[in-house]
C-alpha positions in Angstrom: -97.1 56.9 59.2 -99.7 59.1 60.8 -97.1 61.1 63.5 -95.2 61.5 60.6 -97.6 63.6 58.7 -97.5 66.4 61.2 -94.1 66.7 61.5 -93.4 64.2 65.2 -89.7 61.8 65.3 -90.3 59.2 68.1 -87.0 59.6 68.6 -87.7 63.4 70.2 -88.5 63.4 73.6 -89.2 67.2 73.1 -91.6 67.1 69.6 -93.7 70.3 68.7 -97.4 68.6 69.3 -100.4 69.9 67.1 -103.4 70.6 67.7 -106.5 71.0 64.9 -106.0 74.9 64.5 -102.1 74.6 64.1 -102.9 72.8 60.8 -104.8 72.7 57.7 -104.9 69.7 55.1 -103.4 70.4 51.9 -105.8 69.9 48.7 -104.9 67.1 45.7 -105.6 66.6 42.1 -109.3 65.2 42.8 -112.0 63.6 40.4 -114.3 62.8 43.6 -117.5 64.5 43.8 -118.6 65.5 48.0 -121.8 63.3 46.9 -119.9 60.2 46.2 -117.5 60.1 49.2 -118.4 56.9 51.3 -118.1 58.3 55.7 -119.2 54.4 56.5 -116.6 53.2 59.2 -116.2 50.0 61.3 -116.7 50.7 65.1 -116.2 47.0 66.3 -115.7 44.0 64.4 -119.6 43.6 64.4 -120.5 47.0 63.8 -120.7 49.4 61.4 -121.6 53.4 61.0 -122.7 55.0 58.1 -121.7 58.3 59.7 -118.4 58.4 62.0 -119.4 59.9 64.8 -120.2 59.2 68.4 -121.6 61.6 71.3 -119.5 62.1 74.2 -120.8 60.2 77.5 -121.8 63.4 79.5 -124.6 63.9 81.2 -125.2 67.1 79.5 -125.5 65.2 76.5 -126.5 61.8 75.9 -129.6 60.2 77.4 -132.2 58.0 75.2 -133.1 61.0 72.9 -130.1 61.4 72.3 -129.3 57.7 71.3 -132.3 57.6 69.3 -131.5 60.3 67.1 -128.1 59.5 66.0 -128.5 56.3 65.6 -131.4 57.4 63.4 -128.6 59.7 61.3 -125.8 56.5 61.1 -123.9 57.1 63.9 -124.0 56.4 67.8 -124.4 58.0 71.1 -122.6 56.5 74.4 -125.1 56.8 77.3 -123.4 58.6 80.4 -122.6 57.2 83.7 -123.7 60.0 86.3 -126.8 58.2 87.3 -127.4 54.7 88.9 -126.6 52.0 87.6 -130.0 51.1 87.0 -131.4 54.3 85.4 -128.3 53.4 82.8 -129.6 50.1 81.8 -133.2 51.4 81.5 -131.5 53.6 79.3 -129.9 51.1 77.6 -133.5 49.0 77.4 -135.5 52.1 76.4 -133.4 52.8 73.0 -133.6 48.8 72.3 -137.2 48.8 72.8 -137.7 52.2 70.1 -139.0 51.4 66.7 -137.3 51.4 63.7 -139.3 48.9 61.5 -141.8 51.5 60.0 -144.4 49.1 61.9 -145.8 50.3 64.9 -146.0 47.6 67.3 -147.9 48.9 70.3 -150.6 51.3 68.9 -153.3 52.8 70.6 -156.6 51.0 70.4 -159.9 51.3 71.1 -162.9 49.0 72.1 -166.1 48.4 70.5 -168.4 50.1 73.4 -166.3 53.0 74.4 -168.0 56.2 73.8 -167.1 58.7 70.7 -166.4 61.3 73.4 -163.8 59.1 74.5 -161.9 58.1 71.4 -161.9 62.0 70.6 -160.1 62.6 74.6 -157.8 59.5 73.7 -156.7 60.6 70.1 -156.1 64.4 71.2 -153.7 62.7 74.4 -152.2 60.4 72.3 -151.7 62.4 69.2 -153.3 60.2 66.6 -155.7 60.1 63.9 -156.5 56.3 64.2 -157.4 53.5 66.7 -157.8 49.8 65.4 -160.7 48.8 67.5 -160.5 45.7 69.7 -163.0 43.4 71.4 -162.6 41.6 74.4 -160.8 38.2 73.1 -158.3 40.5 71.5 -159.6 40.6 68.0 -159.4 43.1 65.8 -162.7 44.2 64.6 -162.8 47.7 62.7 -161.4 50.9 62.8 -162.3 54.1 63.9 -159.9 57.6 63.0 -160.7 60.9 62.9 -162.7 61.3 59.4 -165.5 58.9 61.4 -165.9 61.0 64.7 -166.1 64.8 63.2 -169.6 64.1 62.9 -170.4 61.0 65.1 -172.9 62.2 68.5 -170.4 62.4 71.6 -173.0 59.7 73.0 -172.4 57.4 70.0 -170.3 53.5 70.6 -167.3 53.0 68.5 -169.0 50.1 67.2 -171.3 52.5 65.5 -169.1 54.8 63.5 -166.1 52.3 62.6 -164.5 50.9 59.8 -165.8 46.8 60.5 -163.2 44.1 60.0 -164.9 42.9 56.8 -164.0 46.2 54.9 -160.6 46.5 56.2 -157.4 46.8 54.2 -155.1 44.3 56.2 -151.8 42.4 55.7 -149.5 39.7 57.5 -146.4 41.2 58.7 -144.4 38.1 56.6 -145.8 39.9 53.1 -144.1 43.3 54.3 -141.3 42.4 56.8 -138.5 40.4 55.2 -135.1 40.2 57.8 -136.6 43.2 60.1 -136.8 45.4 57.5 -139.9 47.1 55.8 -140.4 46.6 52.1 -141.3 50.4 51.8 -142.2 50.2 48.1 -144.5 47.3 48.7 -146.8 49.0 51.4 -147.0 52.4 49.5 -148.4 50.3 46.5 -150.6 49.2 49.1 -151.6 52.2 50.5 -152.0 54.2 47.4 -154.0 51.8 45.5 -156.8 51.8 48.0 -156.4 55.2 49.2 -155.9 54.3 52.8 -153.5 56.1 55.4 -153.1 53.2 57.5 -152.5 49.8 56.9 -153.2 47.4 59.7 -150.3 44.5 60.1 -151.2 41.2 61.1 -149.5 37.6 62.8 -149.7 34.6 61.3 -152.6 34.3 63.5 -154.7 36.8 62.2 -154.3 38.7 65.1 -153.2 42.6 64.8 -149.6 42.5 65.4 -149.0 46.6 64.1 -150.0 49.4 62.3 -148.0 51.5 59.7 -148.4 54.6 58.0 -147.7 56.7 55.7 -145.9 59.2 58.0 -143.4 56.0 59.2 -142.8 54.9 55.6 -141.5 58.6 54.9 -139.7 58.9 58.3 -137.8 55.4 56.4 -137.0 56.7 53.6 -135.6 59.9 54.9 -133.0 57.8 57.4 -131.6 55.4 54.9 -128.3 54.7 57.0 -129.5 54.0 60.8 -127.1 52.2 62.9 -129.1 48.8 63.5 -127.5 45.7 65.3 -127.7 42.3 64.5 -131.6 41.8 65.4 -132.7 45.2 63.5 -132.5 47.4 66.9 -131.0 50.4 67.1 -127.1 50.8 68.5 -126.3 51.7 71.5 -122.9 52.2 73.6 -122.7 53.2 77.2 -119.9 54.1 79.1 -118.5 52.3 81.7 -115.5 53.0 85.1 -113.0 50.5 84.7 -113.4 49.4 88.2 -117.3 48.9 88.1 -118.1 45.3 87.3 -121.5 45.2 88.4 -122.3 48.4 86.0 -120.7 46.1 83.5 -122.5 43.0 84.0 -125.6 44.7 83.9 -125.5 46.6 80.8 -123.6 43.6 79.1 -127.1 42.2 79.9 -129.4 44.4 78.9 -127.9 44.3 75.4 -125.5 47.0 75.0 -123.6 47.2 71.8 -120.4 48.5 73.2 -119.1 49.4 76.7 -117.0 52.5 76.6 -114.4 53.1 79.2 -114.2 56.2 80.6 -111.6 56.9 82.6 -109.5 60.4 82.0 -105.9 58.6 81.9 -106.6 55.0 80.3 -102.3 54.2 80.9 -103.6 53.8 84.8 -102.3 50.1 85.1 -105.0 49.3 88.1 -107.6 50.7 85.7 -106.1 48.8 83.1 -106.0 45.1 85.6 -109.3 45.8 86.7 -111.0 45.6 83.2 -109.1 42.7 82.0 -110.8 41.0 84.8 -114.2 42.5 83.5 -113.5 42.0 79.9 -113.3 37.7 80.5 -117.4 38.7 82.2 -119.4 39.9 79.3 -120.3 39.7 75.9 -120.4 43.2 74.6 -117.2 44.8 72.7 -115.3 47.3 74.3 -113.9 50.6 73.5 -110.9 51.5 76.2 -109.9 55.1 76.8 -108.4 58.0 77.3 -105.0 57.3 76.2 -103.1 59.6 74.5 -99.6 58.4 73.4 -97.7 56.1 71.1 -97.2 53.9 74.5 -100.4 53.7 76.4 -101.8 52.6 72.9 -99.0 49.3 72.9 -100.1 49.0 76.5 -103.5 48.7 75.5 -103.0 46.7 72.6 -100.9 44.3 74.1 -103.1 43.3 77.5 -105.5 40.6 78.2 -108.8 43.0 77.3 -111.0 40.8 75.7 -113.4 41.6 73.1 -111.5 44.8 72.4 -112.5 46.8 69.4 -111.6 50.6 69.7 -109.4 52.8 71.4 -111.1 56.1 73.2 -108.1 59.2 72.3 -107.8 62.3 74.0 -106.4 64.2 77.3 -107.3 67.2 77.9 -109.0 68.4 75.2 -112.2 68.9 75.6 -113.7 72.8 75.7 -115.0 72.3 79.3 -111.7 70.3 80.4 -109.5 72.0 82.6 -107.4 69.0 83.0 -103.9 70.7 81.4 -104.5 74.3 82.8 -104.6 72.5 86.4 -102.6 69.9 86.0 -99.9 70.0 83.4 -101.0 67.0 81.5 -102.1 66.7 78.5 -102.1 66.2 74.4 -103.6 68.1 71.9 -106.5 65.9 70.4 -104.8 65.7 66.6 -101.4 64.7 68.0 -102.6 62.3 69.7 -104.9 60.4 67.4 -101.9 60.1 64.6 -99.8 58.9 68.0 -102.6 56.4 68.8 -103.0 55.5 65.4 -99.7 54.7 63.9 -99.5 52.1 66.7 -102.8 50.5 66.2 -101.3 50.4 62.1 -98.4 49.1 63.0 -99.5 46.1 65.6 -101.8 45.4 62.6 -104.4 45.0 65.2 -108.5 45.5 64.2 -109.2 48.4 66.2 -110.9 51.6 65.6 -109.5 54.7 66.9 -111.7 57.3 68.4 -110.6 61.1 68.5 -112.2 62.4 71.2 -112.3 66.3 72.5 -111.4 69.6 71.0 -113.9 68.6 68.4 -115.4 71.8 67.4 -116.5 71.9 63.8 -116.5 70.0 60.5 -113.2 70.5 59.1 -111.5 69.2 63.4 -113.4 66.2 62.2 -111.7 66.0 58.3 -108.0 66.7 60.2 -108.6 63.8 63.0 -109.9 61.6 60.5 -107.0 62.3 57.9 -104.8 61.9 61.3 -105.5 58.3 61.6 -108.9 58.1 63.2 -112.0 55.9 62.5 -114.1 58.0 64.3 -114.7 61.0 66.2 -116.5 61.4 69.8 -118.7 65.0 70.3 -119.4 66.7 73.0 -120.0 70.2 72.2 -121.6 70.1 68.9 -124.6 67.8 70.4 -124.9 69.5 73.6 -127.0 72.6 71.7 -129.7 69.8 70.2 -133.0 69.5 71.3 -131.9 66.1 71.7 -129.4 66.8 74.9 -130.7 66.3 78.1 -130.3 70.1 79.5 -132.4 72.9 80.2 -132.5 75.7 77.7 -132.1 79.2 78.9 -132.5 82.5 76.9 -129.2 84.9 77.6 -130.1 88.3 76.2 -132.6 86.8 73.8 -130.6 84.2 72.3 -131.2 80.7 73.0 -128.7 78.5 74.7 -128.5 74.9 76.2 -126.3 74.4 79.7 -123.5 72.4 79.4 -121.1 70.9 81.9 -117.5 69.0 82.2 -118.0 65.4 83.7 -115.4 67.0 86.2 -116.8 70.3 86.7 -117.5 71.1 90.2 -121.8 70.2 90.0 -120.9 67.0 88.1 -118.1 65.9 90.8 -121.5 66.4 93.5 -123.5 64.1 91.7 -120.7 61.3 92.5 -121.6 58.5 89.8 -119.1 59.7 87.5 -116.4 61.0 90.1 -114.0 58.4 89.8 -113.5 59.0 85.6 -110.4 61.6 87.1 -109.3 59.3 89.7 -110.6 55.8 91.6 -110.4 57.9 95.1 -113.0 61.0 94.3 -111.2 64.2 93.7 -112.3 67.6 94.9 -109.9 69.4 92.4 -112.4 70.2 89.4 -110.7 69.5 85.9 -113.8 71.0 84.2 -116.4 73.9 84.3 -120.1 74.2 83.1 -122.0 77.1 81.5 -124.0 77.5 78.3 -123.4 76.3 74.7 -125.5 77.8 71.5 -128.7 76.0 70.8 -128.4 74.5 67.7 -131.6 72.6 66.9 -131.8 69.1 66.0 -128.9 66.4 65.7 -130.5 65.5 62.6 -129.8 69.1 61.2 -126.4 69.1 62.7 -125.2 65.8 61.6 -126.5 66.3 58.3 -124.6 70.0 57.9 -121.5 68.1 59.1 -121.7 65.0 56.6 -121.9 67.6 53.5 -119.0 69.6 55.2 -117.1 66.3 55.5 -118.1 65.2 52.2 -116.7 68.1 50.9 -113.5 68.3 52.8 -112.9 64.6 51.8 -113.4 65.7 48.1 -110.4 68.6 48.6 -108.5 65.6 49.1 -109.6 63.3 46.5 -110.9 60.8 49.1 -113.7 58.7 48.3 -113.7 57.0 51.6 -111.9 57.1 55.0 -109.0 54.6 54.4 -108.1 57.0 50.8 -107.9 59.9 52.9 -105.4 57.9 55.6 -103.2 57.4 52.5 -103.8 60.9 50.6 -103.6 63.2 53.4 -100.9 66.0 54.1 -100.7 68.2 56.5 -99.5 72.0 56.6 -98.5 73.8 59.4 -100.1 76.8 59.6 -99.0 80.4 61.3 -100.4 82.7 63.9 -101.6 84.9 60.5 -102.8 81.6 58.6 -105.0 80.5 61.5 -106.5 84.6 61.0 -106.7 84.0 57.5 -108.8 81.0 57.3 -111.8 82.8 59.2 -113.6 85.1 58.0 -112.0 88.9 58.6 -112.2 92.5 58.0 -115.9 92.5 57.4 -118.2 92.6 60.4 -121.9 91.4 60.2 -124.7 93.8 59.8 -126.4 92.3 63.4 -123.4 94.0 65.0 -122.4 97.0 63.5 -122.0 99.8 65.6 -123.6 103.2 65.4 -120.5 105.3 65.2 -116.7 104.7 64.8 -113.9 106.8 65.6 -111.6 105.3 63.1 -112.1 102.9 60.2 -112.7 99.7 61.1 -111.4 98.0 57.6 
């Protein structure tokens, strides 16, 4: 179904393999509007994204920041494995443990006798306008913000410039919180009708259990598709060597959503034995990768993994992998997603299908999902965020973030993540490092890439991701058509030169 879009017979053993700039989709007779097109996707049997995407597992890239925010914008990140094994479950613990309520369940307080000076230190540290105020049985007795200190005496108690208890605005979390979720409308009404900025939550034993604001209701309201699990956390994968139970068992325990294999050639059968055997040991669904042909997918499909939901696609693609140029080996990205997928459709098994590398703009993602994918895995297009855990550098002015292959020669030193090329550490790098353009926040990058997507998917007449499985043609594009879909034959102002000796146009 999918191969056969671009062009590949099985029956070849010498097919013409594609990668994203060989091709370009053809557009249909569409009555789909970008707004209207549905990019929700199933990444296990028990989870589902509002926004198909992933972040690669590189240490360049995903930590808990990174997590946090794309998680926040519908989709997920996969924590990396170049650290210990117990910095990647803290990891793991860390995005768990981050709010997404609205209710803020650890804020700062205050005591009754603690000096104005104080309160004024703590809420310039802390960055907040309010403290609920405390006493020593762990009643709430008043609060105390900003407003009341401007003019309080540096000498003066908390207890004499509060808010007491008896002229509070309060509420039990059960009136507001129904199934983890924040009943947004219900708190504003609250907040606006007696003018407060803060509205103090308590237990059903009258003791203060949060604090929510106006700020967090609006934060809400402007992420209506985070990626939650079943208790209202937010998702989280990490990735995982085939051969490293106790890494496993401990991020299987910490909660993990999904453990990501990540191993470079996924058709390894001792890789493959060796997480049967882990699979039958935890809870947590598993996505097992790379693979990259029609076979390794049957493989796959057809072994004793347990809890299998997804399968990781892509050798060699990657813009810091090195692995063809030194090795041989390798499939363009696009190829092998429709290779990957039409055995996934045709086993009729449930599992996603994640295109992973080579991934370098909006319309990649369009192609590998109109090639058969569920989802697609990034590693360049986060690794500019504030979000990615690298240093950024100024080159000539302009801002950039570093940015490293998981086998370039610095990340091969670190030796966590030294076996993802082989079990016996390699000295041959398959990758490189050096600097990407910063790019800001994820939630301005995922955002650009949904309405790009959106709009792609409506050039097709998609409203969702299984319509553009069915609707999606392929055209094979020349050397001139690749030149023709950029722009050309202009130059930008930034960059034009002082003097030419001929016309540039």
């Amino acid at each position: 179904m999918f191969a056969e879009k671009l062009g590949i017979d099985y029956e070849c053993r010498l097919n013409e393999h594609l990668a994203f700039d060989d091709v370009s989709l053809l557009p249909s007779e569409s009555s789909v509007e970008p707004y209207e097109v549905d990019l929700s996707t199933w990444l296990t049997p028990e989870h589902v994204l509002a926004v198909p995407i992933l972040s690669s597992p590189m240490d360049r890239v995903t930590e808990v920041e990174m997590c946090i925010a794309l998680a926040r914008e519908g989709g997920i990140g996969i924590l990396h494995r170049n650290c210990s094994i117990e910095k990647e479950v803290e990891m793991v613990k860390r995005v768990k443990r981050e709010e997404i309520s609205g209710i803020i369940r650890d804020p700062v307080t205050t005591t009754p006798d603690t000096p104005i000076s104080s309160v004024i230190k703590l809420m310039q540290e802390k960055r907040v306008s309010g403290l609920p105020v405390i006493d020593h049985s762990g009643e709430l007795v008043g609060i105390i913000t900003r407003r009341d200190v401007l003019a309080a005496r540096p000498d003066a108690l908390v207890k004499d410039e509060m808010t007491p208890r008896e002229k509070l605005v309060t509420c039990m979390e059960n009136e507001i919180l129904v199934d983890g979720k924040l009943m947004t409308e219900k708190v504003k009404e609250l907040l606006h009708s007696h003018r407060i900025e803060k509205l103090l939550v308590l237990n059903s034993e009258g003791r203060l259990s949060g604090l929510v604001t106006f700020k967090d209701i609006l934060r809400l309201e402007e992420n209506p598709h985070v990626s939650r699990d079943s208790e209202g956390r937010l998702m989280v994968g990490a990735a995982i060597s085939p051969f490293d139970r106790k890494r496993a068992l401990a991020l299987d325990a910490a909660g993990v959503d999904v453990l990501v294999v990540d191993v470079a050639h996924g058709l390894n059968l001792n890789a493959l034995s060796s997480m049967e055997k882990i699979s039958k040991e935890v809870n947590a669904w598993i996505i097992y990768g790379n693979i990259a042909t029609r076979e390794a997918a049957e493989e796959v499909i057809s072994s004793d993994i347990e809890n299998l939901a997804g399968l990781r696609v892509g050798l060699g693609g990657g813009s810091i992998c090195l692995t063809t140029h030194v090795t041989g080996v390798g499939v363009p990205t696009l190829t092998a997603t429709a290779l990957v997928a039409d055995a996934v459709y045709e086993s009729k098994a449930k599992l996603s299908v994640i295109a992973d590398g080579g991934i370098r703009n909006s319309g990649d993602i369009v192609k590998a999902l109109g090639a058969g994918a569920n989802a697609v895995m990034c590693g360049y297009l986060f690794a500019g965020t504030d979000e990615a855990p690298s240093e950024k550098v100024y080159i000539r002015g302009v801002p950039m973030k570093r940015y490293r292959g998981m086998a370039s020669p610095s990340a091969i030193r670190d030796r966590y993540a030294a076996d993802r090329y082989a079990r016996k550490v390699k000295e041959v790098p398959e990758g490189v490092e050096g600097v990407v353009p910063y790019r800001g926040s994820v939630r301005t990058v995922v955002r650009d890439l949904v309405a790009a997507i959106q709009a792609g998917f409506g050039y097709v007449g998609a409203r969702n991701i299984e319509e553009l499985w069915r609707k999606s043609v392929f055209s094979k594009r020349t050397i001139v058509g690749m030149h023709e879909a950029l722009p050309h034959d202009v130059l930008p102002e930034t960059q034009f030169p002082e003097k030419y000796d001929k016309p540039w146009f």
